[in-house]
C-alpha positions as CSV (number, residue, x, y, z in Angstrom):
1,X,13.1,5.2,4.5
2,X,13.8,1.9,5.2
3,X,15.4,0.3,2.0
4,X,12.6,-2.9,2.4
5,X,9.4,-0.7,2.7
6,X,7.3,-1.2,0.1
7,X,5.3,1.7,-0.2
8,X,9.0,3.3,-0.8
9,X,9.7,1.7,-3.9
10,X,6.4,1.7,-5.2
11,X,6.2,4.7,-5.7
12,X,9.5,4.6,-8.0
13,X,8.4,1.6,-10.3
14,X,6.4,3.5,-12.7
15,X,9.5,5.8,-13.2
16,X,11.5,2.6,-13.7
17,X,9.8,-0.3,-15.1
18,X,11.2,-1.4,-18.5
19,X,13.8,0.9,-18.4
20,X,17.6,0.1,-18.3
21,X,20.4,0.5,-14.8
22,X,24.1,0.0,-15.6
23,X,25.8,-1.6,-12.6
24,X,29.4,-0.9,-13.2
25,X,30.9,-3.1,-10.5
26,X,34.3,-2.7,-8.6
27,X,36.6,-5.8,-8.9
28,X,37.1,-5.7,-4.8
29,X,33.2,-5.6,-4.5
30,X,32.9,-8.7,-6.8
31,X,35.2,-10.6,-4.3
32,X,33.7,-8.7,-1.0
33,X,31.3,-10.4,1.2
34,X,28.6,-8.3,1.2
35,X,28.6,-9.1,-3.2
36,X,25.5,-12.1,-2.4
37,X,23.4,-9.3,-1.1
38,X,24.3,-7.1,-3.6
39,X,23.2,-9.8,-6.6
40,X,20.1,-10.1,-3.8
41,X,19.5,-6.2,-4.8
42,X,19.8,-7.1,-8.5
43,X,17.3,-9.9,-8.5
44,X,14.5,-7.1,-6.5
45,X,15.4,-4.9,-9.6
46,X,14.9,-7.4,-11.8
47,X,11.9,-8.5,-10.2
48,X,10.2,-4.9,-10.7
49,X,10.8,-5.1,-14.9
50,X,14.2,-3.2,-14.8
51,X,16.4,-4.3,-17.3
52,X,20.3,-4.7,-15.7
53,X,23.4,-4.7,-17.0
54,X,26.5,-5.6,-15.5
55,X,30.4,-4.2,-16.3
56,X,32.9,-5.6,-13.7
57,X,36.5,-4.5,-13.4
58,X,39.4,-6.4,-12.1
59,X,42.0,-4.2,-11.3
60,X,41.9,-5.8,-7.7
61,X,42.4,-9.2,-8.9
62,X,45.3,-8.3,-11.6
63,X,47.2,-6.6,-8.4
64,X,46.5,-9.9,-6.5
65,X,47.7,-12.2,-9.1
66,X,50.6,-9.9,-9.9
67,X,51.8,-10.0,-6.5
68,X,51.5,-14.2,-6.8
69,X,52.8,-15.0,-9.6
70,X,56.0,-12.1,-9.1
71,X,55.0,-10.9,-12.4
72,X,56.1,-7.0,-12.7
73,X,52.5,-5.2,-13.9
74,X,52.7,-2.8,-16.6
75,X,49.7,-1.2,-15.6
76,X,46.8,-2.1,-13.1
77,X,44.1,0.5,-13.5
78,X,43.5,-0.2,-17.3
79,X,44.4,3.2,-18.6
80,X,48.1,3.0,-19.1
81,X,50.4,0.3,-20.7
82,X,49.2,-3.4,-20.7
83,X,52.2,-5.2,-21.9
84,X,51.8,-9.0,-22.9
85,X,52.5,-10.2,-19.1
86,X,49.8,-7.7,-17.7
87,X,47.2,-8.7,-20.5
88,X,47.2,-12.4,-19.5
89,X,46.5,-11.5,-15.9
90,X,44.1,-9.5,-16.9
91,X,42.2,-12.6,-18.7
92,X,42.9,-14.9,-16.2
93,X,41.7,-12.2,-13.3
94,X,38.6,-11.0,-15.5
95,X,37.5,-14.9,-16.7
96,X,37.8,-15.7,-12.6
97,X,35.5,-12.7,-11.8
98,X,33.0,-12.7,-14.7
99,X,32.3,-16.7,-13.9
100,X,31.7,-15.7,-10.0
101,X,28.8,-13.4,-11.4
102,X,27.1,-16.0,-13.2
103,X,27.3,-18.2,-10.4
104,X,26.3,-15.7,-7.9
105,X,23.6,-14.6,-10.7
106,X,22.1,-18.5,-10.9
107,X,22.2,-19.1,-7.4
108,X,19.6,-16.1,-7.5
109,X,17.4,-17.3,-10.4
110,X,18.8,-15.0,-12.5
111,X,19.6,-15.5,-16.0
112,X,22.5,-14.3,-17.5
113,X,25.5,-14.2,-20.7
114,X,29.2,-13.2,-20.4
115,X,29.4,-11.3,-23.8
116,X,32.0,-9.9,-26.1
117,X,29.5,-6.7,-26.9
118,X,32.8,-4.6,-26.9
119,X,34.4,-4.1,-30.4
120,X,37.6,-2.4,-29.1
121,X,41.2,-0.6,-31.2
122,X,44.5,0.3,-29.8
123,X,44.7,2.9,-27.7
124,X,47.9,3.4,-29.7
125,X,50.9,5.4,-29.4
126,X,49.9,8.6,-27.2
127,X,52.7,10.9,-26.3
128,X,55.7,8.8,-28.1
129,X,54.5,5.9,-26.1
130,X,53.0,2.7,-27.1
131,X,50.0,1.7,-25.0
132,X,50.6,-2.5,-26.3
133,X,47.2,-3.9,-25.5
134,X,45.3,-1.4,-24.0
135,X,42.1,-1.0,-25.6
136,X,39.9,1.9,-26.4
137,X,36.1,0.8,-26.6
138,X,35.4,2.1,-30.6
139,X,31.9,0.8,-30.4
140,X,29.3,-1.6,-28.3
141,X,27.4,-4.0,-30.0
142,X,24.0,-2.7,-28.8
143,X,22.1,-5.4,-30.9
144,X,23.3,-8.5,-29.2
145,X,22.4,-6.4,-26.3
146,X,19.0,-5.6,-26.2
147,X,18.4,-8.9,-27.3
148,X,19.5,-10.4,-24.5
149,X,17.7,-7.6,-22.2
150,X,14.4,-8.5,-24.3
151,X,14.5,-12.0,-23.0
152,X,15.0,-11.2,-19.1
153,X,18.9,-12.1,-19.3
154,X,21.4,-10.3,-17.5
155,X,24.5,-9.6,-19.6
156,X,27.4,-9.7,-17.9
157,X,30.7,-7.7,-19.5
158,X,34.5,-8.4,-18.7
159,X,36.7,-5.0,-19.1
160,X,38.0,-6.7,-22.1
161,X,37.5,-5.6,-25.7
162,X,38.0,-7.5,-29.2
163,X,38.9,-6.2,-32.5
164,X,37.5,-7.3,-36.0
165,X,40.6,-9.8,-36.2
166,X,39.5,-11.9,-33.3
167,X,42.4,-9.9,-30.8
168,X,41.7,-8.9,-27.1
169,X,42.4,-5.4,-25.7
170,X,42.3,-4.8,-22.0
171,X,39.8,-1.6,-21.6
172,X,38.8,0.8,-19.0
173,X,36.0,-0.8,-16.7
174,X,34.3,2.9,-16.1
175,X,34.7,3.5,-19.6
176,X,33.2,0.2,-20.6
177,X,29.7,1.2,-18.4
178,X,29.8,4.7,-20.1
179,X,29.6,3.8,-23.2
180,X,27.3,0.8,-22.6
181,X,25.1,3.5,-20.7
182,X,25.1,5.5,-23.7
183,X,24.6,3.1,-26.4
184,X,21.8,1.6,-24.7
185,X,20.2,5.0,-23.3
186,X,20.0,4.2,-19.7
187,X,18.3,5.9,-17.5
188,X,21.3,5.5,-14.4
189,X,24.7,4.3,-14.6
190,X,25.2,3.2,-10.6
191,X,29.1,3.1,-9.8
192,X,29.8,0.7,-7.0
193,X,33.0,1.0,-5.6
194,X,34.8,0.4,-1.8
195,X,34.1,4.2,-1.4
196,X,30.8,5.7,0.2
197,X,30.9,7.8,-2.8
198,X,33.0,10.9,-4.6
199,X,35.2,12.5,-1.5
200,X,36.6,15.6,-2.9
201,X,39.3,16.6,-0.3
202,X,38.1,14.1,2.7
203,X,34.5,15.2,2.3
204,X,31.7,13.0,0.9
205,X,29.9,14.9,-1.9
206,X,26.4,13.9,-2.1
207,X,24.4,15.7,-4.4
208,X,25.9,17.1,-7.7
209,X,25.0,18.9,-10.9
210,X,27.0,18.0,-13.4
211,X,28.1,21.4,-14.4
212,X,29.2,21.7,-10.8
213,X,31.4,18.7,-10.9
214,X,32.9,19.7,-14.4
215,X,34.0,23.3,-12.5
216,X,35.2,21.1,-9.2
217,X,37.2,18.9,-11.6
218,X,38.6,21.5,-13.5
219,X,39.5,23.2,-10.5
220,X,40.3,20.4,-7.9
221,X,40.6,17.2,-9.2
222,X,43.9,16.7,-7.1
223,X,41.2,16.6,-3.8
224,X,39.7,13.3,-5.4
225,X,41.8,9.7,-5.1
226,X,42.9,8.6,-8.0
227,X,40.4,5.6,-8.3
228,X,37.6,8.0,-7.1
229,X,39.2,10.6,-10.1
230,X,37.6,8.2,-12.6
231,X,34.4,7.6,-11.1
232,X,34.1,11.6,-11.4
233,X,35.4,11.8,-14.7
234,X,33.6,9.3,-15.9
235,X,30.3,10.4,-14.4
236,X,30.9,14.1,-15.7
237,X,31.2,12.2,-19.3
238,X,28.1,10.8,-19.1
239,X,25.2,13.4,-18.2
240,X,26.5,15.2,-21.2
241,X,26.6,12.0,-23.2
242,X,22.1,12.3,-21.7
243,X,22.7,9.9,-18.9
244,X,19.8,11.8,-16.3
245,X,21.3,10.1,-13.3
246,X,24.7,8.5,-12.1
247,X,25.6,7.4,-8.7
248,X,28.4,6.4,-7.0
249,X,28.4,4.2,-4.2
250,X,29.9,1.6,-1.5
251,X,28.9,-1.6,-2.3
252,X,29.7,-2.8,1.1
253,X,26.7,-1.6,2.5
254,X,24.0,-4.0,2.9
255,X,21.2,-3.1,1.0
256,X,22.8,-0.2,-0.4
257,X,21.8,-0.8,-4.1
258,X,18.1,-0.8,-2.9
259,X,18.5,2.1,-0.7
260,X,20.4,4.2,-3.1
261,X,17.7,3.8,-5.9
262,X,14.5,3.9,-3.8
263,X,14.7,6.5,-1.4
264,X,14.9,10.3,-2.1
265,X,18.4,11.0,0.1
266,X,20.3,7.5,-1.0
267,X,23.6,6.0,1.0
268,X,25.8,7.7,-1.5
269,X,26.7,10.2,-4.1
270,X,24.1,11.5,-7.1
271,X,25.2,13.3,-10.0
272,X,22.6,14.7,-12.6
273,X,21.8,15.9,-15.4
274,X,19.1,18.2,-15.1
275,X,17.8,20.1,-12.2
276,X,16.2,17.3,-9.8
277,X,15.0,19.4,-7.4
278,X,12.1,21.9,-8.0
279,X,9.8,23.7,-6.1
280,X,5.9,23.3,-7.8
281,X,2.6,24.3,-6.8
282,X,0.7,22.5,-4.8
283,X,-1.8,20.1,-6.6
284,X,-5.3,17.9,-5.4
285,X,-3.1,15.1,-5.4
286,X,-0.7,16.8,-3.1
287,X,-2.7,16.9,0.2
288,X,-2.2,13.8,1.4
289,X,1.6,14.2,0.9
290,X,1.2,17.7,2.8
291,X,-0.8,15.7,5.7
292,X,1.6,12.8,5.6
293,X,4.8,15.2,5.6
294,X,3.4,17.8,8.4
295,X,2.1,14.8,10.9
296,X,4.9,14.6,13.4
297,X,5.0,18.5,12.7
298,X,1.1,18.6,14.2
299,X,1.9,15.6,17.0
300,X,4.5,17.9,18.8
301,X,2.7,21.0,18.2
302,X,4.9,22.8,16.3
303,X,2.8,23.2,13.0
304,X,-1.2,23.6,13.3
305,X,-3.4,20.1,12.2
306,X,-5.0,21.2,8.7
307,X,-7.7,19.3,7.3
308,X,-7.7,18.0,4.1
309,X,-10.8,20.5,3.4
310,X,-9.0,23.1,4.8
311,X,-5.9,22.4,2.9
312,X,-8.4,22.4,-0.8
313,X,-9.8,25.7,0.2
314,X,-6.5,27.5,-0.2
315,X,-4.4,24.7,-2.3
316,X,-3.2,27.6,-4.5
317,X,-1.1,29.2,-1.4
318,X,0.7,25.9,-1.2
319,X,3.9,24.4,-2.4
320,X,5.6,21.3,-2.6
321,X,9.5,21.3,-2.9
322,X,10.5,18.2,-4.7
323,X,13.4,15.8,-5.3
324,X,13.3,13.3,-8.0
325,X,9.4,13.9,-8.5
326,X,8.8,12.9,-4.6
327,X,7.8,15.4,-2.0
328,X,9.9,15.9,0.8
329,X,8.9,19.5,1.8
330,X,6.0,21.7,1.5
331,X,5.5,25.6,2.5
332,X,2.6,28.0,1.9
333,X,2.1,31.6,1.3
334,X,-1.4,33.5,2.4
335,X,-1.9,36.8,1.2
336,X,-3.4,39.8,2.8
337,X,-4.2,42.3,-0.5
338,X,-5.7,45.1,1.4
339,X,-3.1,44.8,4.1
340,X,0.0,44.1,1.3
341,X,0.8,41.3,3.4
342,X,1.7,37.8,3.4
343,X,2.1,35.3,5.6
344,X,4.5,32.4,5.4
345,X,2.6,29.3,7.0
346,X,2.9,25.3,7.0
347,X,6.7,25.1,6.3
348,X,8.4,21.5,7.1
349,X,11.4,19.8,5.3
350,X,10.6,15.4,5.9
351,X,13.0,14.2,8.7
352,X,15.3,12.9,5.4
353,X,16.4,16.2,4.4
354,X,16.9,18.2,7.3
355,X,20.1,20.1,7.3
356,X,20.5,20.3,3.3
357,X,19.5,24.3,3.4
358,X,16.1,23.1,1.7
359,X,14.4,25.1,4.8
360,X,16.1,28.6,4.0
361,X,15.1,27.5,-0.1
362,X,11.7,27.7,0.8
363,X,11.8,30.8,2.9
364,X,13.3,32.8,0.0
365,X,11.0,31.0,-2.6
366,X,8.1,32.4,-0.6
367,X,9.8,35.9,-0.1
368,X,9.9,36.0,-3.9
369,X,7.1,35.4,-4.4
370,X,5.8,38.3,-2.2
371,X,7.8,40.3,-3.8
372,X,6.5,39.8,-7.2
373,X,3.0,40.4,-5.9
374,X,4.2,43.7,-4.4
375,X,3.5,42.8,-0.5
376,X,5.6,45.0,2.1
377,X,5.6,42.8,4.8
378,X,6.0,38.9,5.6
379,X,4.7,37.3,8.4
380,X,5.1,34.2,10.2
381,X,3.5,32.2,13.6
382,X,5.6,30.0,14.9
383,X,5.6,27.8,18.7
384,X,8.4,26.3,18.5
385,X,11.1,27.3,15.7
386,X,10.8,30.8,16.0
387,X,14.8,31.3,16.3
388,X,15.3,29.2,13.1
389,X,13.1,32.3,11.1
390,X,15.2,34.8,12.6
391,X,18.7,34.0,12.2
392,X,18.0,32.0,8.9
393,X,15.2,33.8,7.5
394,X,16.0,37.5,8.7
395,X,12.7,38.0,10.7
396,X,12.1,39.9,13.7
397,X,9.9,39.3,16.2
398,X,6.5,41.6,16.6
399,X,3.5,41.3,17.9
400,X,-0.2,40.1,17.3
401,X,-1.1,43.5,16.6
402,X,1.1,43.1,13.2
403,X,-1.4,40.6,11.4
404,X,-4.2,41.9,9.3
405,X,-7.6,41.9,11.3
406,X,-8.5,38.7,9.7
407,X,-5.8,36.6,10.6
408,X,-5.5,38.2,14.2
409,X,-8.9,37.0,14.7
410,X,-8.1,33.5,14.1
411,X,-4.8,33.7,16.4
412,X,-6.9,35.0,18.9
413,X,-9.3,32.1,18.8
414,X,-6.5,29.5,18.5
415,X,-4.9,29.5,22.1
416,X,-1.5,29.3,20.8
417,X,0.2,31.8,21.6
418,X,2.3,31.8,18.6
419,X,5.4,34.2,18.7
420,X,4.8,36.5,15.6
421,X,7.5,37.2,13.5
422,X,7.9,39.8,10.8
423,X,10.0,40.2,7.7
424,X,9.8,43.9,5.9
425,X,9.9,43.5,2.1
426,X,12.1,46.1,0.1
């Protein structure tokens, strides 16, 4: 899908509208090119009633102005020390990039508020050593906040925290958007980095459940960069915090905020909180999407056109495999009671999400569910992808005399010439 098509997003706005996205913005991204289009994306979701909020780092800048100035950094990545030296870069670098968002923001009608929603303490001494200023966020001002969000501005926050005595603490930028995610419930916390997402050991991981990426950092965190580490970390952190969604993505992709949000397979990575795929029955207001999905299917001859009556008649054989509430595969399952067989018919995976094993998920869904209804044999008619069923669904081929009399009747009147392939059921 085409980040710009319209019927795309619409059908995410309802899911969205009024609810809350935390952008927590690279430094290098704030200074990148592609950033205008980027604040271009913020100002669509912003046009569409989502409420945004905005946590840059700057550890791109601090490096930058370290390397000017010949001031020795005590820390760049805003976990470690921040000695008095590194802390002043750190205002300077994070003053510079929070003013370039406002502009950026105002050159695209957007309203907007630097804020100092961050009420931050020492890090303090940890291991014998004393962490100077580096911050440790103790609490967000979630008040000041949602006031702000209730009256269409955008706040914008520094990775800088303040203490009850008026003092500044240099804080964690990831941890800054985690616990502004948390405070004010949002519904996605969108990572945007100069990575196309979390690479665990040169490979780009694209869909995760969370518990999944606790084991893989528990057992691997070595295979992730240390400034992807964070993002993973810090993503684990919060889908137990009840974050439902966090990405991670490249924000030098034009259109990449847009793409990642409104389509089903995104540009980047998506970790969850809850299972987001789901295989359902079929329902009235599914036949269209099992007409839409099937069409180039039907064009090249590879499925058989069904109408939408014909679809109604049986809508309890089908099923619609689902990501993120959005169909993007349907199969169906036909029974034969006095034969005890089945017959697995009308399975297609969207263009989208071929090659993510959703095929073979379907296949054993409807095997399942044979099972449970005590059938001995699966069928299957197929033109054209006959050798996927066999090598990935275990079936072998037989011949028309294997369907039930019922079902050879209507092979016989199609013209096909369908190979017929059978699975027995143990």
């Amino acid at each position: 899908m085409k980040p710009t098509d319209l019927r795309g997003i619409l059908q995410y706005i309802p899911q969205f509208r009024e609810k809350t996205f935390i952008l927590a913005i690279d430094g290098a991204i704030v200074t990148d090119e592609n950033f205008t289009t980027l604040l271009l994306d913020v100002a669509v979701l912003r046009s569409l009633n989502i409420r945004v909020v905005l946590v840059h780092g700057a550890s791109a800048q601090i490096k930058l102005l370290a390397a000017e100035q010949n001031v020795k950094a005590s820390d760049l990545d805003g976990t470690g020390i921040t000695d008095a030296a590194t802390l002043k870069l750190a205002l300077t670098a994070a003053n510079r990039l929070t003013h370039e968002i406002l502009e950026g923001l105002s050159a695209n009608d957007l309203r907007a508020a630097s804020t100092n929603v961050i009420i931050a303490h020492p890090m303090g001494i940890i291991g014998g050593v004393d962490h100077q200023f580096t911050g440790k966020v103790e609490r967000v001002d979630t008040e000041l906040l949602q006031t702000l969000l209730a009256q269409g501005v955008v706040p914008v926050i520094p990775p800088l925290g303040f203490d009850g005595d008026g003092k500044t603490y240099r804080v964690n930028s990831d941890g800054v958007a985690l616990a502004v995610a948390e405070a004010l419930k949002a519904i996605k916390l969108i990572f945007i980095t100069s990575s196309d997402g979390l690479i665990c050991n040169g490979q780009l991981v694209r869909q995760l459940l969370v518990a999944e990426l606790e084991k893989l950092l528990q057992t691997n965190s070595a295979g992730f960069a240390p400034e992807i580490l964070s993002k993973a970390q810090h993503a684990a952190a919060a889908c137990k915090a009840g974050i439902p969604r966090v990405h991670v993505i490249n924000g030098k992709v034009d259109e990449g905020l847009l793409a990642e949000v409104f389509s089903n397979e995104g540009i980047g990575t998506l970790i969850y909180a809850n299972e987001y795929q789901q295989i359902r029955p079929a329902k009235k207001k599914d036949i269209r999407a099992i007409q839409l999905l099937t069409k180039a299917a039907v064009e090249s001859d590879e499925l058989v056109r069904r109408s939408r009556a014909v679809i109604d008649k049986s809508l309890g054989d089908y099923f619609i495999f689902e990501i993120d509430k959005n169909p993007v595969a349907c199969v169906a399952l036909h029974v034969y009671p006095e034969q005890k067989k089945g017959e697995l018919a009308c399975l297609y995976v969207s263009s989208s999400h071929e090659n993510q094993g959703i095929g073979r998920k379907l296949i054993q869904f409807v095997e399942n569910k044979a099972k449970e209804l005590n059938l001995s044999e699966l069928l299957t008619l197929s033109t054209q992808a006959f050798t996927y069923f066999q090598s990935k669904g275990g079936f072998a081929e037989g011949t028309p005399d294997d369907l039930p009399p019922a079902r050879r009747e209507k092979y016989d009147q199609s013209g096909r010439n369908s190979k017929v392939l059978v699975k027995k059921l143990k």
